[in-house]
N, CA, C and O atoms as a Maestro MAE file, in Angstrom:
{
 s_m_m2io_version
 :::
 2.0.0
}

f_m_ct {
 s_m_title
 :::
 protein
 m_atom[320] {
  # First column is atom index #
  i_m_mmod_type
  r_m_x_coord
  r_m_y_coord
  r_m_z_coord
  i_m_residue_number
  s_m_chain_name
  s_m_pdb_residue_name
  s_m_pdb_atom_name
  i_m_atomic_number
  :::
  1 25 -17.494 21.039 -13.301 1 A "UNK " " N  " 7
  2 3 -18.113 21.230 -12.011 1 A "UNK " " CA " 6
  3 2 -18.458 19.868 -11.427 1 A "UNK " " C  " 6
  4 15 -18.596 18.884 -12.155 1 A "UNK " " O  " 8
  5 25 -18.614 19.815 -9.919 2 A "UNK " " N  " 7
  6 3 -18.658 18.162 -9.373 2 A "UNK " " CA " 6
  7 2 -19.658 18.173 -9.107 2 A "UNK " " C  " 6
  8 15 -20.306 19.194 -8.879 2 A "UNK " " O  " 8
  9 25 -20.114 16.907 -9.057 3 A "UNK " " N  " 7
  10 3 -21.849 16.751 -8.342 3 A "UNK " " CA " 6
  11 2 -21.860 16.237 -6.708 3 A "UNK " " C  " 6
  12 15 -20.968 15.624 -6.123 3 A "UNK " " O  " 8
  13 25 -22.754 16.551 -6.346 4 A "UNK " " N  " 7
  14 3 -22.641 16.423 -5.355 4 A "UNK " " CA " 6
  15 2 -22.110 15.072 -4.787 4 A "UNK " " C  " 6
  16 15 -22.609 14.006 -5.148 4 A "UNK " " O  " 8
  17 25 -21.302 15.127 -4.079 5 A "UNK " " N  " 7
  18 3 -20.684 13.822 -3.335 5 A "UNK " " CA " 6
  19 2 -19.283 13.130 -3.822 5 A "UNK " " C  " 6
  20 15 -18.611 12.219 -3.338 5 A "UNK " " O  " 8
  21 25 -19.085 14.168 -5.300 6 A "UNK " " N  " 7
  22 3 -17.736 13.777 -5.735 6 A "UNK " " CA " 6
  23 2 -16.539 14.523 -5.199 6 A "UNK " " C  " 6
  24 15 -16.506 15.611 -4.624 6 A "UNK " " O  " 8
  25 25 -15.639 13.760 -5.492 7 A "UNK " " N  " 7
  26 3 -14.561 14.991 -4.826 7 A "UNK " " CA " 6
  27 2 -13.777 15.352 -5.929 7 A "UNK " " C  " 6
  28 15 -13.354 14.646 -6.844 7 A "UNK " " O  " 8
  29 25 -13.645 16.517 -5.723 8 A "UNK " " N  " 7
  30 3 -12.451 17.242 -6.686 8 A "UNK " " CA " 6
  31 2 -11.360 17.218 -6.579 8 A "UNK " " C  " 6
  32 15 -10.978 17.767 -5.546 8 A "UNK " " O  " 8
  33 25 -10.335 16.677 -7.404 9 A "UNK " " N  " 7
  34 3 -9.122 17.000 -7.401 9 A "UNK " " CA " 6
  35 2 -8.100 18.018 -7.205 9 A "UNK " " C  " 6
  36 15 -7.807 18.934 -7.974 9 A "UNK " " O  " 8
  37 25 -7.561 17.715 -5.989 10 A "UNK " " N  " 7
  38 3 -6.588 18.617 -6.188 10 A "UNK " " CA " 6
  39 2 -4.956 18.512 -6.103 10 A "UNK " " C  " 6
  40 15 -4.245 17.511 -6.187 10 A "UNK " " O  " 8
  41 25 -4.579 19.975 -5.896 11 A "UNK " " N  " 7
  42 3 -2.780 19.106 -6.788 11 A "UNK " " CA " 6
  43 2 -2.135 18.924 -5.440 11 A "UNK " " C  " 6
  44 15 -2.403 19.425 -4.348 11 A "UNK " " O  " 8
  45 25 -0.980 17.857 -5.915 12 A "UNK " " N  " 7
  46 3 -0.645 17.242 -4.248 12 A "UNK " " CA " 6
  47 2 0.546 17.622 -3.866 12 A "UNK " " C  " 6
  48 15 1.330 16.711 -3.602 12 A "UNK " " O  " 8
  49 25 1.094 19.232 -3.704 13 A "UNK " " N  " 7
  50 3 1.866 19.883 -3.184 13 A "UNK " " CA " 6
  51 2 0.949 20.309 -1.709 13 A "UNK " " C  " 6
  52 15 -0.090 20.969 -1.716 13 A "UNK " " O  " 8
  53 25 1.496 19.858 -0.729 14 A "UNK " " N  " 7
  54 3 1.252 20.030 0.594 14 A "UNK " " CA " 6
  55 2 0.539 21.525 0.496 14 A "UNK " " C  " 6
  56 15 1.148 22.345 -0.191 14 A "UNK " " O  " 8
  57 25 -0.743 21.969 1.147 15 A "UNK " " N  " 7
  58 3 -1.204 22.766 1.154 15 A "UNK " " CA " 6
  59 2 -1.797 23.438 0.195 15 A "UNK " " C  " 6
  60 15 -2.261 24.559 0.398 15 A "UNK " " O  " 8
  61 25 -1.850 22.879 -0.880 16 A "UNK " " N  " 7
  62 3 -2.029 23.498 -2.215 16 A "UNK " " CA " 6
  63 2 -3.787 23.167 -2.287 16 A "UNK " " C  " 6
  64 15 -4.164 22.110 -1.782 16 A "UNK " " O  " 8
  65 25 -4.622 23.919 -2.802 17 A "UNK " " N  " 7
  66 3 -5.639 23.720 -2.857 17 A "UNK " " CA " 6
  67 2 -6.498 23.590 -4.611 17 A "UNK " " C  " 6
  68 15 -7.630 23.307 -5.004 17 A "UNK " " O  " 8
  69 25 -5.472 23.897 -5.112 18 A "UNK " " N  " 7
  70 3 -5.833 24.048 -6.869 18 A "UNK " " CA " 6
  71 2 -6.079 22.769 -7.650 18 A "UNK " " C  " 6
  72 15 -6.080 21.632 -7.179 18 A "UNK " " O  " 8
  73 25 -6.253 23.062 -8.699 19 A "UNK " " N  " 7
  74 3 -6.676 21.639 -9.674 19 A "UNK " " CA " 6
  75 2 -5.444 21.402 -10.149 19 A "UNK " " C  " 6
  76 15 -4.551 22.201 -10.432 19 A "UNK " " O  " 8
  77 25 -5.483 20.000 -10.224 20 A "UNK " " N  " 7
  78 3 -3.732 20.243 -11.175 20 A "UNK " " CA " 6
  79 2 -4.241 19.999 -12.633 20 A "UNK " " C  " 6
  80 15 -5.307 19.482 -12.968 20 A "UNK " " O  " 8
  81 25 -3.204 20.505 -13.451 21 A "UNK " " N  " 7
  82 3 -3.088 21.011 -14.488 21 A "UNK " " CA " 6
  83 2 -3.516 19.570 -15.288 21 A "UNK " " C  " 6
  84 15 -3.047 18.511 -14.872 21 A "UNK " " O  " 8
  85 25 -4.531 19.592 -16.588 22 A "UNK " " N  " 7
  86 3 -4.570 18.470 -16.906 22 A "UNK " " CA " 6
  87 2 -3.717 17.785 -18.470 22 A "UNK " " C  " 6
  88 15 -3.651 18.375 -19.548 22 A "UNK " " O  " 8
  89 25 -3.471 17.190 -18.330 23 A "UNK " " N  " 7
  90 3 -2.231 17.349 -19.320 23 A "UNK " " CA " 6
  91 2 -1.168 17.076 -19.283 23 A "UNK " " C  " 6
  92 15 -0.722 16.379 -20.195 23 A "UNK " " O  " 8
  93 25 -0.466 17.429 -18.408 24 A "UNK " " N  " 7
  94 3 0.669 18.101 -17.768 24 A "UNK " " CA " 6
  95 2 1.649 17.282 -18.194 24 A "UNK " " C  " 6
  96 15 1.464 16.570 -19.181 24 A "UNK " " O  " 8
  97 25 3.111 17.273 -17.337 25 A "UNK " " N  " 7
  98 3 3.893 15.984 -18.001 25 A "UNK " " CA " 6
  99 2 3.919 15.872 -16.531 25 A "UNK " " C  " 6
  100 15 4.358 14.743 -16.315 25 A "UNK " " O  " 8
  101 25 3.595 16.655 -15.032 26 A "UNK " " N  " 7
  102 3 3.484 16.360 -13.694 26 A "UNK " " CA " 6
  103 2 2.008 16.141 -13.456 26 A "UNK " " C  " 6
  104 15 1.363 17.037 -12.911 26 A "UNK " " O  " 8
  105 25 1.378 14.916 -13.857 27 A "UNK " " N  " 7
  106 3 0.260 14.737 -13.199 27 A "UNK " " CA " 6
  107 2 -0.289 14.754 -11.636 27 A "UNK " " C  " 6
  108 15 0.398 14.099 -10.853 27 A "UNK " " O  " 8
  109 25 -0.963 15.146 -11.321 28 A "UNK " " N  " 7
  110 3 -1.346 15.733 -9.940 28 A "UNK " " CA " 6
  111 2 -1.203 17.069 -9.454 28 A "UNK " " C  " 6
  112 15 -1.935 17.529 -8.577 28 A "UNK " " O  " 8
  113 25 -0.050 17.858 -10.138 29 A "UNK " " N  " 7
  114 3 0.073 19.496 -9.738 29 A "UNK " " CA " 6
  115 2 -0.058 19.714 -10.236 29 A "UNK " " C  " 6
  116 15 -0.049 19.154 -11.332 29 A "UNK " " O  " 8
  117 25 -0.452 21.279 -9.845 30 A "UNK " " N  " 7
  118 3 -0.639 22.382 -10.582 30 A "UNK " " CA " 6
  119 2 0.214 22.660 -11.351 30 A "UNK " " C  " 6
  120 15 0.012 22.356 -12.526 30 A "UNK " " O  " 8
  121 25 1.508 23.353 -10.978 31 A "UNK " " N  " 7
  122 3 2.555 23.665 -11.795 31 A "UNK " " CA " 6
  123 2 2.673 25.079 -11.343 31 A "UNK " " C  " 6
  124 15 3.802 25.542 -11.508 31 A "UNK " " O  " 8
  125 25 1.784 25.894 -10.807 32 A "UNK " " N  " 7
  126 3 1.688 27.430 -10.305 32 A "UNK " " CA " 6
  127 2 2.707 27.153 -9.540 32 A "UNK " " C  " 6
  128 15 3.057 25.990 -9.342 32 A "UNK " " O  " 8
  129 25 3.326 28.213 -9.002 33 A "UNK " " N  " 7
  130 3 4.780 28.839 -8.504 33 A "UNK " " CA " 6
  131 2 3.848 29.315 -7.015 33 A "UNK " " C  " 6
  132 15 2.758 29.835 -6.779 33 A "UNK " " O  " 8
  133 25 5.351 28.631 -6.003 34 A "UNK " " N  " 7
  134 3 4.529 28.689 -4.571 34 A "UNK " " CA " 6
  135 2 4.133 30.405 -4.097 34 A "UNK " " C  " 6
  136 15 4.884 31.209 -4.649 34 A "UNK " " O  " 8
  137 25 3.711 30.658 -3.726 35 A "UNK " " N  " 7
  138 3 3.626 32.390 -3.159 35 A "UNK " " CA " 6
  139 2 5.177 32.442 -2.293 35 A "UNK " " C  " 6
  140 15 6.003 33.314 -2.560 35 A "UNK " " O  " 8
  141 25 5.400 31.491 -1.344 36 A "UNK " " N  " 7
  142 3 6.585 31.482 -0.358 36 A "UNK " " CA " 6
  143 2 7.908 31.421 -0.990 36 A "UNK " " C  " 6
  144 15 8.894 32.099 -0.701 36 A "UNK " " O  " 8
  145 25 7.784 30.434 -1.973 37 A "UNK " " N  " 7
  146 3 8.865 29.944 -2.738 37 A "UNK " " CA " 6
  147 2 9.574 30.435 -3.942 37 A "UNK " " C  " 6
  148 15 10.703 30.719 -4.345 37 A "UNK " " O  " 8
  149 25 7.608 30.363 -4.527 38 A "UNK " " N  " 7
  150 3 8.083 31.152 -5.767 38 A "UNK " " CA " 6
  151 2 8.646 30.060 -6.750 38 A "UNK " " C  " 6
  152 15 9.142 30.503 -7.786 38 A "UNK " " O  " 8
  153 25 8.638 28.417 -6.540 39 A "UNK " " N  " 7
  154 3 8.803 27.421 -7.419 39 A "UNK " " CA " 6
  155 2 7.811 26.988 -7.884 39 A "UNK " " C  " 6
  156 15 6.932 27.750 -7.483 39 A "UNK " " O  " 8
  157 25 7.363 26.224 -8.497 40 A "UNK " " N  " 7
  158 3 6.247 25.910 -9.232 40 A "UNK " " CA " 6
  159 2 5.981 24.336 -8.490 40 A "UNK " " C  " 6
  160 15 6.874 23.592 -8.083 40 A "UNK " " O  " 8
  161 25 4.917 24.147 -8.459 41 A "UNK " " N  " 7
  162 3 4.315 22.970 -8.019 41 A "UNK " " CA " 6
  163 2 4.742 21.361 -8.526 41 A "UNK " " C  " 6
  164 15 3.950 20.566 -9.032 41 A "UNK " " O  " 8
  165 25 5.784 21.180 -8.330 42 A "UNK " " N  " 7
  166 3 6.077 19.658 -9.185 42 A "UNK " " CA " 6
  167 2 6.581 18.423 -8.257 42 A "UNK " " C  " 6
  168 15 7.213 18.736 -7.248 42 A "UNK " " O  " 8
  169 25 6.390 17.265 -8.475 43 A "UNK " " N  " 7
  170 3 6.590 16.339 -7.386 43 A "UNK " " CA " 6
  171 2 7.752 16.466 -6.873 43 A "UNK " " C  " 6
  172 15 7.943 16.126 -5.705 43 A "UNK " " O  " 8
  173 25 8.750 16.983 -7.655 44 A "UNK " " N  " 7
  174 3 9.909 17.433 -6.999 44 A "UNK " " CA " 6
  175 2 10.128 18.446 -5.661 44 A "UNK " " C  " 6
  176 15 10.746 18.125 -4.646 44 A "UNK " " O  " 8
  177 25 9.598 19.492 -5.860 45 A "UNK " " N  " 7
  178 3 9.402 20.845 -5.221 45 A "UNK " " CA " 6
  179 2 8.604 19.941 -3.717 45 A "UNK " " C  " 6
  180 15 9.309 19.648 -2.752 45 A "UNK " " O  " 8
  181 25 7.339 19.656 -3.745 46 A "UNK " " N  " 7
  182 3 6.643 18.587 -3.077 46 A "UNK " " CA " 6
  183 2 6.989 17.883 -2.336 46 A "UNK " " C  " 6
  184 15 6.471 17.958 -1.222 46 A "UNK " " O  " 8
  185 25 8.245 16.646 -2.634 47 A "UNK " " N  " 7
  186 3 8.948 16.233 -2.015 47 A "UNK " " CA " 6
  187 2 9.759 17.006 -0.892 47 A "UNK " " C  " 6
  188 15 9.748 16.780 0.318 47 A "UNK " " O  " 8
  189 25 10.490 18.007 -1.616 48 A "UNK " " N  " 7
  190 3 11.187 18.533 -0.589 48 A "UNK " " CA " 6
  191 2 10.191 19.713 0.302 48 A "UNK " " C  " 6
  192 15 10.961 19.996 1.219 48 A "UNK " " O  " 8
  193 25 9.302 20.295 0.463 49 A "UNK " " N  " 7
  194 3 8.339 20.655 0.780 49 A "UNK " " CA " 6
  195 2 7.737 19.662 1.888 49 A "UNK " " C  " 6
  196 15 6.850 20.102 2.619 49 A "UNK " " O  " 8
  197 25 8.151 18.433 2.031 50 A "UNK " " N  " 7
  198 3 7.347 17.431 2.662 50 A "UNK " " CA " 6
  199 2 8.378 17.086 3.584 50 A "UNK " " C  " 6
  200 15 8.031 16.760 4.719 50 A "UNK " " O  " 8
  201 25 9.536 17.102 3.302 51 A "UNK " " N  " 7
  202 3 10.694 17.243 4.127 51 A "UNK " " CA " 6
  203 2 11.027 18.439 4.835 51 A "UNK " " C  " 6
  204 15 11.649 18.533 5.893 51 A "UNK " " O  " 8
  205 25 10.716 19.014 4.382 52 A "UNK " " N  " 7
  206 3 10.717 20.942 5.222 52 A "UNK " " CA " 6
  207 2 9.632 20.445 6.444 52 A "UNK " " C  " 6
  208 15 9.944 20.314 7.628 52 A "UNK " " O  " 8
  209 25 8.401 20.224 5.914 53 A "UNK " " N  " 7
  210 3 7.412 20.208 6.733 53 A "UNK " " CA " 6
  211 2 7.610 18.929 8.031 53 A "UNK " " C  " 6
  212 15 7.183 18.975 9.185 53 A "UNK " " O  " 8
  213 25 8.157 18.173 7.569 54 A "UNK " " N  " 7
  214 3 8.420 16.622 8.679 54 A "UNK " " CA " 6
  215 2 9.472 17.281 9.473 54 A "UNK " " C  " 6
  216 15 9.230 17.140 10.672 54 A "UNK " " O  " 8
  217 25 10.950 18.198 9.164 55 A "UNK " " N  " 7
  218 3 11.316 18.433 9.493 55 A "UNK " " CA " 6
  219 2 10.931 19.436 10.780 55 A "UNK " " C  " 6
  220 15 11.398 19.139 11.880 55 A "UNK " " O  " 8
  221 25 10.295 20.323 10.681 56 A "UNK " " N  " 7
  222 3 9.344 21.131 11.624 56 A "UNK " " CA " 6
  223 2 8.402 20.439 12.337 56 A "UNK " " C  " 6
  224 15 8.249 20.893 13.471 56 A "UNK " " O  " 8
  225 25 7.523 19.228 11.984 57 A "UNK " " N  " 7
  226 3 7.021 17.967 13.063 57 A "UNK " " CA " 6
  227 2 7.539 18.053 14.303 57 A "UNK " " C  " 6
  228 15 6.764 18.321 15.221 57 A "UNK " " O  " 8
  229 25 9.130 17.818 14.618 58 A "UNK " " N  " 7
  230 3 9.478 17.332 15.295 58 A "UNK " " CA " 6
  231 2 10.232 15.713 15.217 58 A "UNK " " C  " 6
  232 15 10.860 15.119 16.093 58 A "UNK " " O  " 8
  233 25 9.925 15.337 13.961 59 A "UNK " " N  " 7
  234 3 10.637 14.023 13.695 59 A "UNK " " CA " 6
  235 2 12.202 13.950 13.379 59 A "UNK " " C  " 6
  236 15 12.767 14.966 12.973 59 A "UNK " " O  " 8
  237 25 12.726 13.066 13.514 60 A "UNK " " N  " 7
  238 3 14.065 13.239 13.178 60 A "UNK " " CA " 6
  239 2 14.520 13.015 12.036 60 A "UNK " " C  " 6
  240 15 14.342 12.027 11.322 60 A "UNK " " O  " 8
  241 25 15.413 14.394 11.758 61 A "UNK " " N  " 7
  242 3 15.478 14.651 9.886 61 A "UNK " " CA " 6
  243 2 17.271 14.986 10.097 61 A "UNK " " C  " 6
  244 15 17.650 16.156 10.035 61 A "UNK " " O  " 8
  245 25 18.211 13.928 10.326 62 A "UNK " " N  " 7
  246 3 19.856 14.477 10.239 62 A "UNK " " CA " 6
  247 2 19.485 14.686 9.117 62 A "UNK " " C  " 6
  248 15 18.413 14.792 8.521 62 A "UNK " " O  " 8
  249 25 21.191 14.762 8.769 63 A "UNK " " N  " 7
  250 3 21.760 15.153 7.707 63 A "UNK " " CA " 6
  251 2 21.621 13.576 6.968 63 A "UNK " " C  " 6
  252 15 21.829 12.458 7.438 63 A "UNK " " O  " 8
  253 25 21.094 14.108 5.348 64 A "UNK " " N  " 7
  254 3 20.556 12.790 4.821 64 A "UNK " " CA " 6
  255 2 22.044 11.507 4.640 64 A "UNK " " C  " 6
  256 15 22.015 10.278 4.580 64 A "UNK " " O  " 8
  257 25 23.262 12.531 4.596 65 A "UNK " " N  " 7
  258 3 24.752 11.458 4.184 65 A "UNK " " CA " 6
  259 2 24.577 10.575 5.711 65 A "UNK " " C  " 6
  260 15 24.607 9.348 5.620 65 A "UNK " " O  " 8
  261 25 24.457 10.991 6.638 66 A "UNK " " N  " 7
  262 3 24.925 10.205 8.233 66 A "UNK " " CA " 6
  263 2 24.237 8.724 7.956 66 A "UNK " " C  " 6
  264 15 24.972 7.738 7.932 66 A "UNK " " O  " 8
  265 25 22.646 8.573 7.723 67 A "UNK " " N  " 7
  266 3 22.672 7.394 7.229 67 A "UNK " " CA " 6
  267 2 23.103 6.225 6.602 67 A "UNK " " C  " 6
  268 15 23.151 5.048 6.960 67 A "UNK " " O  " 8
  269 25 23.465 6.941 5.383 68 A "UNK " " N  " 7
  270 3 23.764 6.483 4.575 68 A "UNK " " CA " 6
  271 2 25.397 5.834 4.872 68 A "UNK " " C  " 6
  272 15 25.572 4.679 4.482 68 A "UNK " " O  " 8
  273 25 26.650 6.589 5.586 69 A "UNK " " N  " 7
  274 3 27.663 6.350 6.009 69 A "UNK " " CA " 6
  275 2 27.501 5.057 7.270 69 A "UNK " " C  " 6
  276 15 28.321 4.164 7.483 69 A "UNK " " O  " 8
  277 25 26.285 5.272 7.938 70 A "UNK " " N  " 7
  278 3 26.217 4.338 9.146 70 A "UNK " " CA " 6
  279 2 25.703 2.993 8.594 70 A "UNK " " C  " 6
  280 15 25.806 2.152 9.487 70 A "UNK " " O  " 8
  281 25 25.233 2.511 7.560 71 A "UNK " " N  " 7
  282 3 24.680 2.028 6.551 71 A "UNK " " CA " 6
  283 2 25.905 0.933 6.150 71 A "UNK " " C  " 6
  284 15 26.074 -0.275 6.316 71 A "UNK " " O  " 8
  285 25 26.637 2.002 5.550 72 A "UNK " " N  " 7
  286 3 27.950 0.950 4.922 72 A "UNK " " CA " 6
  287 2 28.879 1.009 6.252 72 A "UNK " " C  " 6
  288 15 29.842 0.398 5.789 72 A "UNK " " O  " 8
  289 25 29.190 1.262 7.340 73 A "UNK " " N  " 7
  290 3 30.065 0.713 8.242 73 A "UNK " " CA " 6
  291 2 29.903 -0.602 8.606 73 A "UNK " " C  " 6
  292 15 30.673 -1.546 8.784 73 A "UNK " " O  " 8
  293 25 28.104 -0.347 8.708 74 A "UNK " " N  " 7
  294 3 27.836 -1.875 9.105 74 A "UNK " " CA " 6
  295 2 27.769 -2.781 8.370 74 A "UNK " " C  " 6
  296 15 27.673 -3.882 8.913 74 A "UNK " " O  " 8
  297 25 27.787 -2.738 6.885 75 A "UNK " " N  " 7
  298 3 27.959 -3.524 6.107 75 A "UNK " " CA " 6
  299 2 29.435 -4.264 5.602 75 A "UNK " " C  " 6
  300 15 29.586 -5.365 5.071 75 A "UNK " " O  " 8
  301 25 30.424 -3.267 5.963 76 A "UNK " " N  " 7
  302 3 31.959 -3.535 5.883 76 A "UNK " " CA " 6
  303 2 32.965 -2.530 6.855 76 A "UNK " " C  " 6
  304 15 33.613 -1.617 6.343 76 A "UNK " " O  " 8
  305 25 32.995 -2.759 7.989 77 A "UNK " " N  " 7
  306 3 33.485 -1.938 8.867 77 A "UNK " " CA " 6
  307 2 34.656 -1.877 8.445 77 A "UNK " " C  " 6
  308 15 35.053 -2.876 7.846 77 A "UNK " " O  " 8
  309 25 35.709 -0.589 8.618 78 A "UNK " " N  " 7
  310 3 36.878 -0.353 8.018 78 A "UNK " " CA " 6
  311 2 37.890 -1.183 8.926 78 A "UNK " " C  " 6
  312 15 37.704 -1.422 10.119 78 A "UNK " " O  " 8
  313 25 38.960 -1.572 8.193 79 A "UNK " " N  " 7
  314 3 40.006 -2.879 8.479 79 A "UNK " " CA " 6
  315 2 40.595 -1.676 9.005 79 A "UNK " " C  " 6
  316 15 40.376 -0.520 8.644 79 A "UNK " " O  " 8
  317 25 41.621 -2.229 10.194 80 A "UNK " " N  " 7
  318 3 42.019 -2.223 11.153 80 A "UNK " " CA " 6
  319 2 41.497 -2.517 12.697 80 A "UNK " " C  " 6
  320 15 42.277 -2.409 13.643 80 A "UNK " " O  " 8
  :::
 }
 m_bond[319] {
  # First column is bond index #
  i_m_from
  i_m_to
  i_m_order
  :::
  1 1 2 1
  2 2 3 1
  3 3 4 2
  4 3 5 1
  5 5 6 1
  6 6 7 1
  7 7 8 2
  8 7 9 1
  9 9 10 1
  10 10 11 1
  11 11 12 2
  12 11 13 1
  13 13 14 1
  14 14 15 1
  15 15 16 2
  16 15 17 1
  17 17 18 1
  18 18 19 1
  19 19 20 2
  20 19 21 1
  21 21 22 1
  22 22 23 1
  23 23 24 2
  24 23 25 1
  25 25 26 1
  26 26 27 1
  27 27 28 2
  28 27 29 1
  29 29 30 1
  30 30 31 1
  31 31 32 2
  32 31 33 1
  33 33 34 1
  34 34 35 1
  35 35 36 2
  36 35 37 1
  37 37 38 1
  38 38 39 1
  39 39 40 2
  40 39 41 1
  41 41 42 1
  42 42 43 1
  43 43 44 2
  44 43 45 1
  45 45 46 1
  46 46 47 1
  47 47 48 2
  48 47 49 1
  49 49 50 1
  50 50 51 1
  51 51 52 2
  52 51 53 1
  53 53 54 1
  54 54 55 1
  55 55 56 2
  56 55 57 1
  57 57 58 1
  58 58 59 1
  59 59 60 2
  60 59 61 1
  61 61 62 1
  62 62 63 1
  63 63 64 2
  64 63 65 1
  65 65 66 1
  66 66 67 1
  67 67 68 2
  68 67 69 1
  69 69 70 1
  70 70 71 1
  71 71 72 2
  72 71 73 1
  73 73 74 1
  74 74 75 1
  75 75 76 2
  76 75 77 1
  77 77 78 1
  78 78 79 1
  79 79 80 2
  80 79 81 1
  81 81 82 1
  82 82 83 1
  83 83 84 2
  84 83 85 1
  85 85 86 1
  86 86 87 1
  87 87 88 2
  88 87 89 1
  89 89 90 1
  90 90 91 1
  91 91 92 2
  92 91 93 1
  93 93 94 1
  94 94 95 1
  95 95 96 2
  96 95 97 1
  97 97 98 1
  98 98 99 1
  99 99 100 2
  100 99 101 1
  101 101 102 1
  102 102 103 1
  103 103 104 2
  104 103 105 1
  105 105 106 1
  106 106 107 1
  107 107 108 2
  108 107 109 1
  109 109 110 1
  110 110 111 1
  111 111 112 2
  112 111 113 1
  113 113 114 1
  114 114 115 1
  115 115 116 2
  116 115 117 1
  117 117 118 1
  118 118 119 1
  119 119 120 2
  120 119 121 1
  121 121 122 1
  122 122 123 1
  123 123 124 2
  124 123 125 1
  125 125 126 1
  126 126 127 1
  127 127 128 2
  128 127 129 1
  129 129 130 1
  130 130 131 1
  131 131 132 2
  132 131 133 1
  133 133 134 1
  134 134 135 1
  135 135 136 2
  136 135 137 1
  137 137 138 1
  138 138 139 1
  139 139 140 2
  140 139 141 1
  141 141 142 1
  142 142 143 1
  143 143 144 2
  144 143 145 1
  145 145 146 1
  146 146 147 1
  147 147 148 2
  148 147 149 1
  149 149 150 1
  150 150 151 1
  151 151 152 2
  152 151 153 1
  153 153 154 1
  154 154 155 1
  155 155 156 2
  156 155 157 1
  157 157 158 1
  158 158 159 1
  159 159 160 2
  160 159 161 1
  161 161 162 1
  162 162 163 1
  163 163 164 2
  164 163 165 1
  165 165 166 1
  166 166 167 1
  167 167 168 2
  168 167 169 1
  169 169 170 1
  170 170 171 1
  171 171 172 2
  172 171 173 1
  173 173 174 1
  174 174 175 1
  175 175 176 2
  176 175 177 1
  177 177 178 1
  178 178 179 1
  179 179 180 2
  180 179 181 1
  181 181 182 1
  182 182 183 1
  183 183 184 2
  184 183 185 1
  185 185 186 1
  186 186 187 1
  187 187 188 2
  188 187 189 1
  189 189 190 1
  190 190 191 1
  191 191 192 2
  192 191 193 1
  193 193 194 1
  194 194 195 1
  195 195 196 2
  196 195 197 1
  197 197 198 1
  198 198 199 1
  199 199 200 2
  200 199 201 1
  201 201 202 1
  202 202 203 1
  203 203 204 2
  204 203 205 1
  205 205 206 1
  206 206 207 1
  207 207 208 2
  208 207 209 1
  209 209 210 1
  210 210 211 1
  211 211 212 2
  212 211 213 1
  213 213 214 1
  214 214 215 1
  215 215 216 2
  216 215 217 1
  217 217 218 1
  218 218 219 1
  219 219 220 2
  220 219 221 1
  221 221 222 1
  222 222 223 1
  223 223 224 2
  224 223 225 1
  225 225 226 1
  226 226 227 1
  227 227 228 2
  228 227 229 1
  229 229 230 1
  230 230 231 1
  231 231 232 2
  232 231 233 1
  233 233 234 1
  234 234 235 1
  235 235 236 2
  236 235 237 1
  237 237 238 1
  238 238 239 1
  239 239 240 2
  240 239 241 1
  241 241 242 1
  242 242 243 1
  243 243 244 2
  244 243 245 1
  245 245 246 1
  246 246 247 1
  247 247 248 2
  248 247 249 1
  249 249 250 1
  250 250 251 1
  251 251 252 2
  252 251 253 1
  253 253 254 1
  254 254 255 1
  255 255 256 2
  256 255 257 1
  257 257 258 1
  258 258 259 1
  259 259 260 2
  260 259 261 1
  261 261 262 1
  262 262 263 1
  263 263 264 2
  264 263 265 1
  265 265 266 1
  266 266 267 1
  267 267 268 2
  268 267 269 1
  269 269 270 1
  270 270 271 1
  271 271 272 2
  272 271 273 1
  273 273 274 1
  274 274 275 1
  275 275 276 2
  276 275 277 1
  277 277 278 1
  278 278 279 1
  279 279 280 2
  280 279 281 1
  281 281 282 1
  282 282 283 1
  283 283 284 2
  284 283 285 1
  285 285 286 1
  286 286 287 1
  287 287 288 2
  288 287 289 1
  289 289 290 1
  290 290 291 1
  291 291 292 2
  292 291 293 1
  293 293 294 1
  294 294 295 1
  295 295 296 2
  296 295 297 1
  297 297 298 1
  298 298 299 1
  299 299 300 2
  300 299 301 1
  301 301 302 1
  302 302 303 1
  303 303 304 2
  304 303 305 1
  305 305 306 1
  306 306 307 1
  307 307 308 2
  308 307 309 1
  309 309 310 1
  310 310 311 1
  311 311 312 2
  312 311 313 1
  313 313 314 1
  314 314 315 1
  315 315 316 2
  316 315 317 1
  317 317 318 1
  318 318 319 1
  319 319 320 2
  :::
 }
}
């Protein structure tokens, strides 16, 4: 239990309000399985969860290859 003025931990899957699991081999989550998803809480899941969510922002989320292709053109544009 916290005393007053401390803060409690919780696990750092976007929206998640639980303790994360202590122990764990994913420190910071829980590990509980989303209600929506139905995956379990892991920095993995999180990540992409955080990309779902930026994606719905309004920020710009292409397709992750387009970068990456515009990336190496400019680094060695194709001969001819």
């Amino acid at each position: 239990m916290a005393n007053a003025g401390q803060q409690v931990a919780r696990c750092a899957y976007p929206g998640c309000e639980n303790e994360p699991r202590p122990g764990s081999a994913e420190p910071g989550y829980c590990g509980l399985p989303d209600p929506v998803t139905g995956e379990p809480h892991t920095a993995l899941t999180a990540f992409r969860q955080r990309q779902v969510l930026a994606g719905q922002s309004g920020q710009a989320a292409g397709p992750p290859g387009v970068r990456v292709l515009a990336a190496r053109w400019r680094a060695a544009p194709p001969a001819g």
